[in-house]
C-alpha positions, 0 to 999 in steps of 0.5 A: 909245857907239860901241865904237870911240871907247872907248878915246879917252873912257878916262882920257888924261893930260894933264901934263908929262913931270915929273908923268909922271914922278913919278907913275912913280917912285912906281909904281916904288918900289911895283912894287919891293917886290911879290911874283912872284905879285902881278907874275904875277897882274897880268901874267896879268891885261893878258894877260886883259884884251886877250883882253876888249877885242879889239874896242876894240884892232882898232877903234883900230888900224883907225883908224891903218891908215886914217890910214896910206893918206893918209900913202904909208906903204910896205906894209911899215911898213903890215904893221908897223903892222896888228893882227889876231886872230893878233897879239893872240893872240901878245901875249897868249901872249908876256905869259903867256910872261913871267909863267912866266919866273923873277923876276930881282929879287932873283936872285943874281948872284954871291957871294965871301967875304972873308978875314974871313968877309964875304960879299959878293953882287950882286943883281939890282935893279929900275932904277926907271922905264924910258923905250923910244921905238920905231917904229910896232909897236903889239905893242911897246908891249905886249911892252915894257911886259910885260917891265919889270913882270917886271924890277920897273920901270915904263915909260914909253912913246913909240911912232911917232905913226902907231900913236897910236890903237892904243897908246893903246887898249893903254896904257889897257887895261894901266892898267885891268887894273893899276889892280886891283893898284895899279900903274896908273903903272907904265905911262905912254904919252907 
């Protein structure tokens, strides 16, 4: 098999938007309730797994850079676009940056007691299933989904159509290294 065309034989949905959906919410409600080590540990794990398959990532970012020739993209939009080793490298220390972060679900945000003796707190809660549409940075596809995990949502994702091949490549690598923890839907690309 061609290394290149890896990422296009990797498991593509093919559903509506509300089976997408569905499959997310369900991801969210187990996401919710894990432990930070268990959010580290798979965090830490996207993070391995995109030092495992760079090949497969600049493979299919060479692919959208071609593309982007035959479309007049300015340079800049270009530069935007291009994944190198230096970049791959700060996606992979920016999730390991995250995963050190303290947990906020479940930090308490402020607490009063009432004359009765009640105690009242706010507590920070996952929102369940975050959708980010963006422009074409394959990095944000990584960033943006690392740090919903963190927050305890899952995502669903909607990058530029000219950095297709690459968030597919990135989207399938963060499933599969999820997939470990149960928490392959916490992560969709539309």
């Amino acid at each position: 098999m061609n290394p290149s065309a890896h990422y296009l034989e990797q498991e593509v949905i093919k559903m509506n938007i509300t089976e997408l959906g569905k499959l997310a919410r369900k991801a969210s409600y187990t996401l919710s309730v894990i432990d930070t080590k268990t959010k580290n540990n798979a965090l830490l794990s996207i993070a391995d797994a995109l030092d495992k398959n760079r090949n497969i990532i600049l493979d299919a970012n060479e692919d959208d850079i071609k593309r982007s020739f035959s479309s007049d993209m300015p340079p800049v939009m270009r530069d935007r676009l291009k994944l190198d080793e230096a970049r791959i490298n700060s996606m992979i220390d920016g999730i390991k940056s995250i995963a050190a972060l303290n947990d906020p679900v479940g930090s308490c945000i402020d607490a009063y007691t009432l004359p009765n003796g009640l105690t009242l707190m706010k507590e920070r809660v996952p929102l369940g299933v975050i959708g980010i549409i963006y422009e074409s940075r394959p990095n944000v596809t990584v960033d943006a989904a690392a740090l919903c995990l963190k927050a305890g949502n899952a995502v669903i994702l909607r990058g530029g159509s000219d950095a297709i091949s690459s968030n597919k490549a990135l989207a399938d690598i963060m499933r599969s290294a999820l997939d470990v923890y149960g928490l392959k839907d916490a992560v969709a690309l539309i």
